[in-house]
N, C-alpha and C positions, 0 to 999 in steps of 0.2 A: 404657653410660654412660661417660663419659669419665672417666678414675678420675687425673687430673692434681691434685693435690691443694696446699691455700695452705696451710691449717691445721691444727691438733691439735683435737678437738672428742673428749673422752674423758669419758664420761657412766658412772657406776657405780653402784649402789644400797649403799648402806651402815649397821648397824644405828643406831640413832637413839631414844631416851629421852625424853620428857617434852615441850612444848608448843615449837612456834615458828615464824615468822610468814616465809613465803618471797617475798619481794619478784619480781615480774615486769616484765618493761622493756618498752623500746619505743626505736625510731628517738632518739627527743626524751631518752629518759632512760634509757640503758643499764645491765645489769647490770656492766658496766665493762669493760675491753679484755684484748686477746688479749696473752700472755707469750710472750717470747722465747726459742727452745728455748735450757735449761740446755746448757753443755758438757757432752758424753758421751749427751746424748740421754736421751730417755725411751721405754723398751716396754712399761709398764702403768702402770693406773690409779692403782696403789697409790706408784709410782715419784713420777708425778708431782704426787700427794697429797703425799707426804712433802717436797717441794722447793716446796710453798707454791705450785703453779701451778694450782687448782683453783676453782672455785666450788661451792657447796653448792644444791640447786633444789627445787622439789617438781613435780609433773607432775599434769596435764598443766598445757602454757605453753606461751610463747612468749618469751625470751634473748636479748638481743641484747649483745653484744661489739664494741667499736671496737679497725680497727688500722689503722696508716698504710702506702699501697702504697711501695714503696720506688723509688727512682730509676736504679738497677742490680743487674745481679746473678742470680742465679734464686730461686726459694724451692719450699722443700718441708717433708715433714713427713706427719704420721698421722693418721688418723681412726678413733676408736674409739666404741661404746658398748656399755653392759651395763644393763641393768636386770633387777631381780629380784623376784620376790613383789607382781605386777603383775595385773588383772585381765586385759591380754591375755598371762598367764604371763612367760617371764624369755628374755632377747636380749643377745648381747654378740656383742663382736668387733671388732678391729681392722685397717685396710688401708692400709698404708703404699706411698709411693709416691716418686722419684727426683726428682730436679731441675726445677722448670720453668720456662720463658722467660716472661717479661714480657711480650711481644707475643702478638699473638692475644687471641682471647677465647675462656676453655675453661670450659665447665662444671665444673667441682671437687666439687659435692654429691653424698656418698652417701647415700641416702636409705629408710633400715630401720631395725629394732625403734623404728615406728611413727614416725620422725621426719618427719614430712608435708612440710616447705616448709623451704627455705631461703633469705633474700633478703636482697638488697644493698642497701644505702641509702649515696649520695655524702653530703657534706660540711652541707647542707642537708636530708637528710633525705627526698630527692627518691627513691624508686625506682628504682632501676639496670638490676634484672635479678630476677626472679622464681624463678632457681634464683643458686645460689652459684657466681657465673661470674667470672672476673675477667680482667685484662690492657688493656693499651694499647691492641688492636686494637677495631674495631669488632661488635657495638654495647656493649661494654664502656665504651670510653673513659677509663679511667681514667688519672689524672693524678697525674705522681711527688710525691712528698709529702703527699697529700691523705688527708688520715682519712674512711673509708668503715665501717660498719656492717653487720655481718653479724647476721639475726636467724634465730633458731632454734625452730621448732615440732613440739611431739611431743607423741602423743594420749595416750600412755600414763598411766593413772590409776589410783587405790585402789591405788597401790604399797604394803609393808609398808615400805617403806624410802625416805626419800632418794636422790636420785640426784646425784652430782655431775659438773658439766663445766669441762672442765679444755681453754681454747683457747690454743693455743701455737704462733706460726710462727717459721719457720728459713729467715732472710732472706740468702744469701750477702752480698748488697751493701752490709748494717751493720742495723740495729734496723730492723722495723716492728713490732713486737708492743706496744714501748713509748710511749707517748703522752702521758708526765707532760710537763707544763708547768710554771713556777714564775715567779714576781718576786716583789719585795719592798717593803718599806715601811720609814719611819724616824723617830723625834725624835733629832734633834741634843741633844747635853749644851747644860743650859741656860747654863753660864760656863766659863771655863778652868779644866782642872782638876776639874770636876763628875766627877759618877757616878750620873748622872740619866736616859742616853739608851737607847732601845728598839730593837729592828730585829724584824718581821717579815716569815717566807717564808709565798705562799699557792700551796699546790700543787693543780691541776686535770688531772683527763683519769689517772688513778691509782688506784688501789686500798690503800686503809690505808695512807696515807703514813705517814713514821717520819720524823725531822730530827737530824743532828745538825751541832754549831754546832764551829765552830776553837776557842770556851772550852768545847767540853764539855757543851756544854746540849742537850735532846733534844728542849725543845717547839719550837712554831712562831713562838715571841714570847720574845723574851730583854730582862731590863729590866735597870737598874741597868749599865748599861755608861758606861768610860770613853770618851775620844776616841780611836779606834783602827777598825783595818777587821777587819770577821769575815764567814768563809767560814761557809756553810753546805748541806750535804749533803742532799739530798731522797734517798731510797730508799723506793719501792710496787712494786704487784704480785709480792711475797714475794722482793723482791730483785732481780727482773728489770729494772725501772728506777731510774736516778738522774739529777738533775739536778746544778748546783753554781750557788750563787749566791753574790755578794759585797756588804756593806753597809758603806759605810765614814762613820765619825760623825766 
């Protein structure tokens, strides 16, 4: 197998306490997108636990992560999993792997401790490729800028534990990992001089957005504003992405 690798796909089982309800995606409706390798990199699970780049899963399923192919550059990065306390018993391990070019089309899926399929879906949602293949080249095609979906199946079940995956790429040519989107909304002060007007940011394509505003405000919707322009800052996927928007009343 060609072990050319896009992403970080780092799956670990972890102890876990009391009742809770683990969402499964699809093409149409993602577990949310891929993170941008932090500076300094990450070499375990636990690493990149602690820097907010992980998701939490139950098994078995099927995951799917959105990330944008970039338009220069090369990308690399690691593929890891572990699972533990599993009816097919416990599997880890990580395979890192060097630079690779945009062109061509290379198979990238590693495919163990029971993770059965890996596939791509373009922008639409359309089937790409039936293993986790990517590049410019044919029969990939992919196109610079374009958000593509990587979904993730693994059979493993009756784990004692959670597993978490933590998908992270390391884009020389600027961000693809990050995919927040944002605009914004407004009421105008009703007279000169008011302190009546509104501005909301709505952020999509992100994970637990956070906002904060040039007066200091952290929600999404700031009321009671004079006539004046305010910045405000999108930050998701545990810091990996930001936007900046401006609303001026």
């Amino acid at each position: 197998m060609v072990r050319n690798l896009l992403g970080i796909l780092l799956l670990s089982c972890v102890l876990f306490s009391g009742n809770r309800v683990f969402a499964q995606g699809s093409c149409a409706s993602p577990d949310g997108t891929f993170f941008d390798m932090p500076s300094g990199g990450v070499g375990t699970v636990a690493q990149a636990n602690s820097k907010g780049l992980c998701y939490v899963v139950s098994s078995p399923g099927t995951y799917c992560y959105k990330f944008r192919f970039p338009s220069g550059g090369t990308i690399s990065g690691t593929m890891g999993y572990q699972f533990n306390g599993c009816n097919e018993g416990s599997c880890g391990g990580i395979s890192t792997t060097s630079n690779v070019s945009l062109s061509g089309c290379n198979d990238i899926g590693i495919l163990s401790c029971s993770v059965t399929s890996m596939k791509v879906y373009d922008q639409n949602c359309t089937l790409k490729s039936n293993s986790f293949s990517v590049g410019t080249g044919s029969p990939c095609n992919m196109t610079a800028n374009q958000i593509y979906t990587v979904c993730v199946s693994t059979t493993y079940h009756n784990c004692s534990n959670p597993a978490y995956i933590c998908p992270i790429l390391n884009c020389s040519g600027g961000t693809c990992g990050c995919i927040l989107t944002s605009g914004t909304s407004k009421t105008d002060v009703s007279c000169n001089g008011g302190s009546d007007g509104t501005a909301t940011v709505t952020a999509t394509g992100g994970l637990t957005p956070t906002y904060l505003w040039s007066n200091s405000k952290t929600t999404a919707t700031i009321t009671g504003l004079t006539a004046a322009t305010y910045t405000v800052t999108v930050t998701s996927n545990g810091g990996a992405c930001t936007t900046t928007e401006t609303v001026t009343l």
